[in-house]
KOLGU-474327 format. One line per 5 residues: number of its first residue (from 1); their letters; for each residue x, y, z of N, C-alpha, C. Coordinates in pm, whole numbers. Each point is the difference from the previous one (the first is absolute). Example, Ala and Ser with C-alpha at 12.3 -4.5 7.8 and 13.67 -1.06 7.14 Angstrom:
2
1	as	1319,-569,780,-89,119,0,90,120,0; -35,105,-72,82,119,6,-77,109,73 .
This chain:
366
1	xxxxx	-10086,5044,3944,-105,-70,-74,65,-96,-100; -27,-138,-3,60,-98,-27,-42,6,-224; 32,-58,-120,-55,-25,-61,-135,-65,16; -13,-109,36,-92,-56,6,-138,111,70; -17,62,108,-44,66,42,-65,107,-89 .
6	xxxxx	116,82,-144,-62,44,-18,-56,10,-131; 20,-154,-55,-69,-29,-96,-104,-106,9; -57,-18,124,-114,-46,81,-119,97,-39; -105,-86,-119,-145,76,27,-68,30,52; -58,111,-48,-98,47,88,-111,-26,-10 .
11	xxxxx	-101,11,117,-116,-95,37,-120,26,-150; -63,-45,-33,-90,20,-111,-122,33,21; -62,-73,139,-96,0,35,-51,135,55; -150,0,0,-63,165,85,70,44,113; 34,65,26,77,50,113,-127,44,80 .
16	xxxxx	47,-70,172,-85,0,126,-27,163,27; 41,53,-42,-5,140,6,-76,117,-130; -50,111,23,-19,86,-74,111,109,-31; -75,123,-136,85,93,35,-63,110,93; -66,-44,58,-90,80,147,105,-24,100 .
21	xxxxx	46,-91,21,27,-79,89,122,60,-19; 106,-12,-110,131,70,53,5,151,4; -117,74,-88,34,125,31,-54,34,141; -22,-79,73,-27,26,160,157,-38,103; 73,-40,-118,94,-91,80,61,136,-22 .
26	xxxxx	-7,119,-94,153,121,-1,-34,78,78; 70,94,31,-19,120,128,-76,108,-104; -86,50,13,-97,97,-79,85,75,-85; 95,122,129,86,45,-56,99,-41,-161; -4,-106,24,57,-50,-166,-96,26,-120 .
31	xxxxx	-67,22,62,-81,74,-128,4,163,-55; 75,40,94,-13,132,-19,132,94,-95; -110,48,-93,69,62,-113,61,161,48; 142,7,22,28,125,41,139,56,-117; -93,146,-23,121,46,-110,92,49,17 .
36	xxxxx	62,52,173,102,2,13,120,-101,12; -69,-127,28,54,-137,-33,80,-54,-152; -159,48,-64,74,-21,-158,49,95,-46; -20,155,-14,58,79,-59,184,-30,39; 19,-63,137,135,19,55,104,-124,-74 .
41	xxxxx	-128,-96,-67,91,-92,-88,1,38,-105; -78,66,-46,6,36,-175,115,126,0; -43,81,112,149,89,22,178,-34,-27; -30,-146,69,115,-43,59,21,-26,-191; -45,-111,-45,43,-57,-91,30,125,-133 .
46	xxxxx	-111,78,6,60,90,-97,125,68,32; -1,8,127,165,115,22,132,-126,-19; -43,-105,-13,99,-117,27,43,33,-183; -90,-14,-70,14,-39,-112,51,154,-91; -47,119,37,85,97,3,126,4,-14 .
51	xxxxx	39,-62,123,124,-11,32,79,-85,-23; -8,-67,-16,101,-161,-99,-10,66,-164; -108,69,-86,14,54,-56,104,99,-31; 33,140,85,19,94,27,172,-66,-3; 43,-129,109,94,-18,14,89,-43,-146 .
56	xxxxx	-112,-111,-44,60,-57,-169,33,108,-89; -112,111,-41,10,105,-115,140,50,85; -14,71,87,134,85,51,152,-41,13; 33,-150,61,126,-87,-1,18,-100,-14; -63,-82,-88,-1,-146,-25,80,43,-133 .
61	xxxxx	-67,125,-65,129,29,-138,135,18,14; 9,31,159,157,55,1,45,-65,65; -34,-147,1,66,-84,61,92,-82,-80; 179,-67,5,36,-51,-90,-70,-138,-84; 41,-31,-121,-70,-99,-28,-24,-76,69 .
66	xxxxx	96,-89,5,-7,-128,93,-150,8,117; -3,120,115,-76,10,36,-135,30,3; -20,103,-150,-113,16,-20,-84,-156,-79; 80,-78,-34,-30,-117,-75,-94,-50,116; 47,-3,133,-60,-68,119,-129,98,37 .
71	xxxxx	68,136,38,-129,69,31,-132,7,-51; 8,18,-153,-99,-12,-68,-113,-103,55; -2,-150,-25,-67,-112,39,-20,41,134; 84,21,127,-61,44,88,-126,87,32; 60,115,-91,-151,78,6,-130,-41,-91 .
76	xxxxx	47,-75,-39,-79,-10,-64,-110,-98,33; 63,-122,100,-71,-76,73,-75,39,143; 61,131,68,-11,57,98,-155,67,-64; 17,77,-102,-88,90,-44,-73,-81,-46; -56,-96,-57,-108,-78,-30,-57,-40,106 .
81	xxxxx	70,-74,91,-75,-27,142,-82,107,42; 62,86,5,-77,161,92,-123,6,-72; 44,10,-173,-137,-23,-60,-108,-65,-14; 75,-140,97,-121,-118,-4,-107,37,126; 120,20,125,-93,37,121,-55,156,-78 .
86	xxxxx	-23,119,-69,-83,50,-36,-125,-42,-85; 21,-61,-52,-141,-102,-120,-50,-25,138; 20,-92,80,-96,-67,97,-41,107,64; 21,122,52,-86,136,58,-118,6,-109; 14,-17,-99,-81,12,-85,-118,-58,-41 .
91	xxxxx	77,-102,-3,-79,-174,47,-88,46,123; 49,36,113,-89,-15,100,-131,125,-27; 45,140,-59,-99,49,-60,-110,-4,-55; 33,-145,-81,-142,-35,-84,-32,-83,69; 25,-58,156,-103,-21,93,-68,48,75 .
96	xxxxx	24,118,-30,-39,104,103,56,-18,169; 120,-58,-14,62,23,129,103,107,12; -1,80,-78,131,89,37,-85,119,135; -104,67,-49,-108,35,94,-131,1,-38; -73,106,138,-170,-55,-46,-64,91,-98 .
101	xxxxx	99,31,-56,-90,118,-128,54,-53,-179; -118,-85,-17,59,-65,-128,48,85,-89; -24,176,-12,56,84,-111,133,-22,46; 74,16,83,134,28,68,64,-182,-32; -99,-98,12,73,-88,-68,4,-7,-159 .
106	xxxxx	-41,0,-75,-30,2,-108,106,95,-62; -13,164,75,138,60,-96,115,-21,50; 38,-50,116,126,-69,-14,33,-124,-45; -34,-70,-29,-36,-122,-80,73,29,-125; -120,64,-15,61,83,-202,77,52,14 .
111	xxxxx	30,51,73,175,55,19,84,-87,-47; 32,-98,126,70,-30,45,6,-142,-172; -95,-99,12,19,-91,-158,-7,102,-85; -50,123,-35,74,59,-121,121,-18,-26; 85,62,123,82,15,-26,116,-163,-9 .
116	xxxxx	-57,-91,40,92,-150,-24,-114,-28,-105; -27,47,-57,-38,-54,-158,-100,-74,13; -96,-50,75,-125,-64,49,-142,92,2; -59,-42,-118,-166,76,14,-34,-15,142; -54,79,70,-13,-5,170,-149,-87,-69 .
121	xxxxx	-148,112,-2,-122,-44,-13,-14,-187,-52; 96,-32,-124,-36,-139,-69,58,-54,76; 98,11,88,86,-59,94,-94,-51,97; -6,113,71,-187,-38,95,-89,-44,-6; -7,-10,-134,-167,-97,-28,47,-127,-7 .
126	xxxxx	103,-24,-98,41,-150,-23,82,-37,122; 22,13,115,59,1,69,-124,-24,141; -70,18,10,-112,7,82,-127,-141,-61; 21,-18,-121,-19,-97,-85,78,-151,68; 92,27,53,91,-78,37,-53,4,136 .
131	xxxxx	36,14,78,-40,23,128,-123,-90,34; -120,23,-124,-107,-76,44,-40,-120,-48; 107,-72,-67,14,-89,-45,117,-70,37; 41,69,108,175,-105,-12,-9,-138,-33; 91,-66,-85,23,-189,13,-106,-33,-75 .
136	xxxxx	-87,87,-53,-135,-113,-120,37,14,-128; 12,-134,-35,79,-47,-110,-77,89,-96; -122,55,10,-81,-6,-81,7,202,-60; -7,57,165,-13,121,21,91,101,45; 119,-50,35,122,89,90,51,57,-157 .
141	xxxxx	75,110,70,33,91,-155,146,23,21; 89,-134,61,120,34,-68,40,-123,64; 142,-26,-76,89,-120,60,-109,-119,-32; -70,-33,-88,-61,-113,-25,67,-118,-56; -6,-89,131,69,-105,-54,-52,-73,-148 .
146	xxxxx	97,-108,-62,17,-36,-70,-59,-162,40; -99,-37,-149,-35,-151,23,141,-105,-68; -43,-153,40,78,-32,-60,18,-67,-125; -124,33,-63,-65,-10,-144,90,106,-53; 65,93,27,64,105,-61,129,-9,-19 .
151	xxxxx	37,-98,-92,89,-93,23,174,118,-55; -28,113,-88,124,61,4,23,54,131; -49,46,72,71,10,161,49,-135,70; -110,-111,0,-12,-109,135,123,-89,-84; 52,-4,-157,98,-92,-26,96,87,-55 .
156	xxxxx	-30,99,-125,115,3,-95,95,137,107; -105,66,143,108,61,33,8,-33,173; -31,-146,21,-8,-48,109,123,-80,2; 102,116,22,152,-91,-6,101,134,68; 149,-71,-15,96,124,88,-27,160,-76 .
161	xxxxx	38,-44,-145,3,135,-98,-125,44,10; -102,-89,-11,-110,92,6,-43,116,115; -14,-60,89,-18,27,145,92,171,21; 129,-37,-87,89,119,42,-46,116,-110; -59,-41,-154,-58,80,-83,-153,48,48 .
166	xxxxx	-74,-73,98,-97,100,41,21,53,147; 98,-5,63,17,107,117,94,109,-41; 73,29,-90,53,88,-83,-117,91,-63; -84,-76,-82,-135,42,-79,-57,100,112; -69,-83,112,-67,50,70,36,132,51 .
171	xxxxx	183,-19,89,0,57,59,52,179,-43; 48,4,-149,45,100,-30,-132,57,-81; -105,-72,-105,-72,27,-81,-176,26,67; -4,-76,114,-128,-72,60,-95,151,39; 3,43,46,-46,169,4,-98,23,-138 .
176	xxxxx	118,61,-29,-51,45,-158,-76,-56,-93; 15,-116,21,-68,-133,-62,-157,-12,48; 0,-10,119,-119,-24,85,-105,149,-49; 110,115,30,-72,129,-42,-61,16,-117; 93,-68,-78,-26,67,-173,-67,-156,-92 .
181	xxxxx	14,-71,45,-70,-135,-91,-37,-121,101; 8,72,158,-112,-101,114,69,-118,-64; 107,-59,6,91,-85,40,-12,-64,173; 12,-87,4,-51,-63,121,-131,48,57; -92,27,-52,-115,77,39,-124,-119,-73 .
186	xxxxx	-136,40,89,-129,-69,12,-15,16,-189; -60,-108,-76,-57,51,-157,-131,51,50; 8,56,-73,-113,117,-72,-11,-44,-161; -183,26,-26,4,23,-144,51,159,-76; 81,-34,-90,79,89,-53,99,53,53 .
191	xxxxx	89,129,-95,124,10,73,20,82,157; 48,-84,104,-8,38,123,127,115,50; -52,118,-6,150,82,24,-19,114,105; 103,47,107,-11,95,118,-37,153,-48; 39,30,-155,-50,125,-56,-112,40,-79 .
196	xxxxx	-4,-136,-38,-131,21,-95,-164,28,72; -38,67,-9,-137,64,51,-99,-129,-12; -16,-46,-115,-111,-95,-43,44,-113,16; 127,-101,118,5,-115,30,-100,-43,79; 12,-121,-2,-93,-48,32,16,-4,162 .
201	xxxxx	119,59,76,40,-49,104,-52,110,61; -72,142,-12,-92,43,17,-152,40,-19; -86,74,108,-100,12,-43,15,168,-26; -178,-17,-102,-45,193,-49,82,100,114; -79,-52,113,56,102,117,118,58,23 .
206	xxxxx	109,-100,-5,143,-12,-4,90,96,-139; -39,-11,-107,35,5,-122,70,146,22; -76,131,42,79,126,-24,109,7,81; -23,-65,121,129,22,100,116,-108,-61; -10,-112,-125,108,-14,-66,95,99,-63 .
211	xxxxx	-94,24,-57,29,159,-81,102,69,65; -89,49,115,109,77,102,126,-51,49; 30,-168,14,70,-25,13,103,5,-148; -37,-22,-79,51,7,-141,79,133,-15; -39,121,29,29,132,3,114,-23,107 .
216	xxxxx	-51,-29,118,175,4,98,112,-48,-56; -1,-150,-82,106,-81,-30,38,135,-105; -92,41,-80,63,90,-104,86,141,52; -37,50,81,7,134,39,190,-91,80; -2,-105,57,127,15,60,98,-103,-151 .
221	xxxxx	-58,-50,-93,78,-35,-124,20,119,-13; -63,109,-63,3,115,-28,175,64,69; 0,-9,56,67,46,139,144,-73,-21; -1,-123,-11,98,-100,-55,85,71,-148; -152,9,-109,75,33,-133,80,160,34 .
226	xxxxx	15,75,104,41,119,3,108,-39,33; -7,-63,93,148,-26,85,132,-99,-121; -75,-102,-76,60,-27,-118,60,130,-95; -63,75,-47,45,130,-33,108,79,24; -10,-12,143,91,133,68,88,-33,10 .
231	xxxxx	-10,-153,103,137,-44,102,41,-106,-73; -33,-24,-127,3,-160,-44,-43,-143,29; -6,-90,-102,-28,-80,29,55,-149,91; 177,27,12,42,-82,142,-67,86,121; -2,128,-20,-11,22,181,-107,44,17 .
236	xxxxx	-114,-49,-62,-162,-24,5,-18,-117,55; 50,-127,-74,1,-130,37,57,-53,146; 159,32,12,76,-4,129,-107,73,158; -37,130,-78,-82,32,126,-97,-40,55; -76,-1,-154,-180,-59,64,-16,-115,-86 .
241	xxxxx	39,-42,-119,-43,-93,-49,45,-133,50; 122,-24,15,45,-102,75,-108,-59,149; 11,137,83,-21,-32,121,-207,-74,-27; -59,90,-103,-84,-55,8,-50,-160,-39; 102,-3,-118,-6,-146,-25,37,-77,124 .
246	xxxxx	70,10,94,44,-76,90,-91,18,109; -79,98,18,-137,-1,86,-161,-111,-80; 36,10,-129,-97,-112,-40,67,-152,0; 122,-39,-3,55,-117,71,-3,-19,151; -73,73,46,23,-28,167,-167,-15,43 .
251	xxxxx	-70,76,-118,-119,-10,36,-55,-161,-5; 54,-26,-133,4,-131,-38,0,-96,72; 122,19,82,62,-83,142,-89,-8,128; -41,110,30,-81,33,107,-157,-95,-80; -66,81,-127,-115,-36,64,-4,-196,-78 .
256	xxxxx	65,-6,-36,37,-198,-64,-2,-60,163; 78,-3,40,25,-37,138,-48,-4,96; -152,129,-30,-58,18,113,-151,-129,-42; -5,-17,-121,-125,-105,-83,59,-101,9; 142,-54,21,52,-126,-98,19,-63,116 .
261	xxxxx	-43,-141,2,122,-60,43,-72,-176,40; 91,-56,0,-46,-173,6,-59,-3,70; -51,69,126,-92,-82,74,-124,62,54; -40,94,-125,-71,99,36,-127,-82,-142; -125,-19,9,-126,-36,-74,-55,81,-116 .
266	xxxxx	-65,-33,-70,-77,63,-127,-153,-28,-15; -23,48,-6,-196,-36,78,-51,30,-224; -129,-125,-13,-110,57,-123,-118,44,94; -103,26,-42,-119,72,17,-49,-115,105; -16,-119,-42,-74,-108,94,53,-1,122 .
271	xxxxx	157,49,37,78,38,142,36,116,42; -36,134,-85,121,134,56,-86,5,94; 42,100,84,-81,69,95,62,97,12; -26,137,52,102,141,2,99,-11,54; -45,-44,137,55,-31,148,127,-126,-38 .
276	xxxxx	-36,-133,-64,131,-37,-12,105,19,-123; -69,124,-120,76,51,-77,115,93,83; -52,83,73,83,100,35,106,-77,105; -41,-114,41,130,-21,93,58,-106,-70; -8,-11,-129,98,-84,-77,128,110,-45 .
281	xxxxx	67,70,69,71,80,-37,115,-10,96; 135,92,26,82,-76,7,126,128,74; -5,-30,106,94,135,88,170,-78,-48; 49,137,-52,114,-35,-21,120,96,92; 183,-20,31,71,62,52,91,14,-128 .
286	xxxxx	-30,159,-29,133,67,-73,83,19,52; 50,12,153,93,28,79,26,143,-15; 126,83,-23,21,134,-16,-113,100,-67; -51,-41,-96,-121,28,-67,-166,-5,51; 53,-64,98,-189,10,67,-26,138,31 .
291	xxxxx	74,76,83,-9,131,10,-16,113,-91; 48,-15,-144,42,50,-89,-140,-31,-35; -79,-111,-31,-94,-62,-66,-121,108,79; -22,20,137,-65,33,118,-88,-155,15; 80,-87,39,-26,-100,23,-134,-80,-61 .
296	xxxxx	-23,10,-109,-114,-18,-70,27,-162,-38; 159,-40,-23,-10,-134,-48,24,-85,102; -19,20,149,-34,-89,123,-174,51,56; -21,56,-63,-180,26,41,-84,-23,-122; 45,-54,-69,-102,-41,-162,-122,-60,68 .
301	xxxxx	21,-129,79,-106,-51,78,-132,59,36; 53,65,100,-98,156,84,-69,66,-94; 83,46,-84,14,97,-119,-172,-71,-84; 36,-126,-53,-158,-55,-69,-112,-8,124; 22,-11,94,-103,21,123,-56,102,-46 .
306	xxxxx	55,113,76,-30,156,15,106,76,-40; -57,8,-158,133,134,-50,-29,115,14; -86,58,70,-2,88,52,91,86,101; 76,-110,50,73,-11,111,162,99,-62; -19,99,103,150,67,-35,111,-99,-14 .
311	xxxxx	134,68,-78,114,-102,68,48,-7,118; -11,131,40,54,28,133,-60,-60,128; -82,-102,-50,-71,-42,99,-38,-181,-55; 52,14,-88,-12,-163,-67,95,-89,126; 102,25,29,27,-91,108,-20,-76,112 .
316	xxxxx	-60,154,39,-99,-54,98,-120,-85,-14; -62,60,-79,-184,-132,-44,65,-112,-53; 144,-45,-94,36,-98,21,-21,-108,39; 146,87,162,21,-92,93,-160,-12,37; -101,44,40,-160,55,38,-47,-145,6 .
321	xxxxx	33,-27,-174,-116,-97,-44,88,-149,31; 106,31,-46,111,-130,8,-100,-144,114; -17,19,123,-5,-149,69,-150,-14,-90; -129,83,-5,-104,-46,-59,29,-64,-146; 85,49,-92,14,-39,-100,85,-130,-13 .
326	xxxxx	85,-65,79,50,-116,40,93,-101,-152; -10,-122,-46,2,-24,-81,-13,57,-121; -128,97,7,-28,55,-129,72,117,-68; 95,31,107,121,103,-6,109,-19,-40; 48,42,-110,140,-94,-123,118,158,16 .
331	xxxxx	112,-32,86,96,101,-3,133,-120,-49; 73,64,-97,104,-52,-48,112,85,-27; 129,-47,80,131,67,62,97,-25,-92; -11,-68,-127,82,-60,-60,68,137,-101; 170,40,-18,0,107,-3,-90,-10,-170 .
336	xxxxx	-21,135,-46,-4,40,-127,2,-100,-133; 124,26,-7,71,-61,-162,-52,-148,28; 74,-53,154,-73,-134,-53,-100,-23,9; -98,48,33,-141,-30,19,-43,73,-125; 55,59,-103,-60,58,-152,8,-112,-57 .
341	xxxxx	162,-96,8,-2,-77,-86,-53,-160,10; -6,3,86,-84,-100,85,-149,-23,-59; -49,121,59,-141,-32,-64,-32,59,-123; 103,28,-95,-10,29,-129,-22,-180,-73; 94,-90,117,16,-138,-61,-99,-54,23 .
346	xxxxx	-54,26,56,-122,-69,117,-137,-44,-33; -16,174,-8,-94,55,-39,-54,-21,-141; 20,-73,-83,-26,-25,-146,-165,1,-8; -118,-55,62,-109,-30,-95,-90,-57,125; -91,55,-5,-124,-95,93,-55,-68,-53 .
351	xxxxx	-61,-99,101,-102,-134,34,-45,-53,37; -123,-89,59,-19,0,137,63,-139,6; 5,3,159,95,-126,45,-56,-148,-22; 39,-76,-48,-110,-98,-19,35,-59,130; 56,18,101,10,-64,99,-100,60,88 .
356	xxxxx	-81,87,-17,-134,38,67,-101,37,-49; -107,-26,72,-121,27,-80,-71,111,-89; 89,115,58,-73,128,3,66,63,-172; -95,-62,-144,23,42,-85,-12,154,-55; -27,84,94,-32,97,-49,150,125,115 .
361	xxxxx	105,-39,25,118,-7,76,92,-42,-79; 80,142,-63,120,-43,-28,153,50,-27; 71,-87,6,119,24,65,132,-25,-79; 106,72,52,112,47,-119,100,-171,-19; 10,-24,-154,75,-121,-22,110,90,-88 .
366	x	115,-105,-14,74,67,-114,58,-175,-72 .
């Protein structure tokens, strides 16, 4: 796939098609939620992460310096990954695709973001919030681009240093940020936050199962301040704290990449439509990591279709939909790093094109 190719836009217009129309295009079977399927990945990843654990606490100490200097970062990058492809089991939980019994999604869910430090429930709401709004400038609840009236992004940090001070920002801080003060997130009147019960980013209904989520993050802090206690505070950090910070830099990576990119549209109210929100999104190749990921950041596409859709079966409805979806289908091969920094440059600020009519269409300048 050439540059040009794949920073070639995508079509703007109504698409000749429905979403009737492609979910006729997948094999039924892709719909089907089976828990020996998922239990065998959530298996996998917990015994994975066990065990890279198990290996660090036990001989990464008794390794000579020199080497443990190396090992460390290894595991530590190894073990965040594992942790990332676990968040997304989780993720798929609060779509109710892990299986067909929403209790069985729901408490593994909370499991599973308890334990990577993510309210599962506020996660799900604001997150599903998203989903039905993808790309409206007005209504999507994260990654909201920037106008270019907003002139400390579009000038005073629309330069080399800047560019490298907010993919640093983003990519080590961006999590926590988004979680705790809705940083890149939709405004709301008043303060917009993932714990607070009375944001505005939920409704009455929603409010106690914050709570509940509030109680998980605590019960595994909780859990944290012991292990500070006992084992200390390097080999609290080295084990789990590290690795988790480096699972919220990857999240970063994954889901930026999967919203961003030059040649993908931004719809106001007078243009969104669901249908071409959700396929303004953006299949990416982690290479070694797609697997690790359970291929979630080459099925993002599918994924805003029908997230319902297992992973284990995202490949297939894919490829399914791929010839119906035609043009309107944005996969980009470009590895990683450069495609972070790329459209970190890129990507600065929407507008609509004055080279076409369609003012209510708009698109990334820097």
């Amino acid at each position: 796939m050439t540059e040009k190719d794949v920073l070639k836009r995508v079509p703007i217009s109504k698409p000749p098609f429905g979403i009737a129309d492609l979910k006729k295009s997948i094999p039924p079977h892709c719909f089907k939620r089976s828990l020996i399927h998922s239990f065998a990945s959530f298996f996998r990843d917990l015994i994975i992460i066990y065990a890279f654990y198990y290996l660090a606490a036990n001989y990464i100490p008794l390794l000579p310096k020199p080497l443990s200097y190396a090992a460390w970062p290894l595991y530590w990058f190894a073990q965040g990954s594992i942790l990332m492809g676990f968040w997304i089991l989780g993720h798929e939980c609060g779509h109710h695709a892990f299986s067909e019994y929403q209790w069985i999604d729901d408490a593994v869910g909370f499991f599973i973001h308890s334990v990577c430090l993510t309210p599962y429930f506020s996660f799900k709401y604001s997150h599903r919030s998203h989903h039905a709004h993808t790309n409206s400038i007005e209504y999507d609840e994260v990654y909201i681009p920037k106008r270019k009236s907003d002139t400390f992004f579009t000038e005073f940090l629309n330069n080399g240093p800047g560019n490298m001070f907010t993919l640093i920002l983003r990519t080590t801080l961006g999590l926590p940020l988004y979680l705790i003060f809705n940083v890149y997130g939709r405004d709301y009147d008043g303060f917009a936050n993932h714990f607070l019960p009375q944001s505005g980013i939920f409704n009455d209904r929603e409010r106690s199962q914050v709570v509940l989520s509030d109680v998980g993050i605590m019960v595994v802090l909780y859990a944290f301040y012991n292990l500070f206690v006992t084992q200390g505070v390097k080999t609290t950090l080295f084990l789990y704290g590290i690795p988790l910070f480096v699972m919220s830099g990857l999240f970063v990576f994954l889901t930026y990449l999967n919203h961003t990119h030059p040649s993908i549209a931004h719809y106001d109210s007078t243009e969104w439509d669901w249908l071409r929100g959700a396929l303004s999104t953006i299949d990416r190749d982690f290479g070694f990591l797609n697997r690790v990921f359970h291929n979630a950041n080459q099925t993002h596409v599918v994924h805003h279709l029908f997230p319902t859709i297992p992973h284990y079966h995202a490949i297939e409805a894919r490829e399914a939909v791929k010839p119906m979806l035609g043009d309107y289908y944005k996969y980009d091969d470009t590895p990683v790093l450069k495609a972070m920094w790329r459209d970190t440059k890129e990507c600065i600020y929407v507008e609509p094109d004055e080279k076409t009519e369609k003012n209510g269409v708009y698109w990334y300048f820097k």
